[in-house]
N, C-alpha and C positions, 0 to 999 in steps of 0.2 A: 588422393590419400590426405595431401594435406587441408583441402577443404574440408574433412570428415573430420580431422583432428579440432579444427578452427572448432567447428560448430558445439564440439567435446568440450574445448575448452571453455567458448561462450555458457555454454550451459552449465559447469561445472561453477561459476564464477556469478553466475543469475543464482545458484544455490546457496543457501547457507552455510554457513562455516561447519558444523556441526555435521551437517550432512555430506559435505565435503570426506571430511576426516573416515567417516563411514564408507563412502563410495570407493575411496581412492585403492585401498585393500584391493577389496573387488576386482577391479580392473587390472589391477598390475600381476598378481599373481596369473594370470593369462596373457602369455607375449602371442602377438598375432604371426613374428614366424619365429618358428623353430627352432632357428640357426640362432639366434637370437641369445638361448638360453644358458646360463650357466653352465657350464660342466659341458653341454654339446659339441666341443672341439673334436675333430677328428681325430 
């Protein structure tokens, strides 16, 4: 997991700023777990 993040981060960081600003949306609005989420408290 943490290797997958590295390689995310390398690559987000080889990109331009601009394209940055764009992607980053993207990806956060999708947590990879669940539990993870606002509001999801038991």
């Amino acid at each position: 997991m943490i290797a997958k993040q590295t390689s995310w981060l390398q690559k987000r960081q080889s990109e331009p700023k601009p394209a940055l600003k764009i992607r980053i949306p993207e990806k956060f609005p999708q947590p990879e777990h669940p539990h993870h989420q606002p509001g999801a408290a038991t």
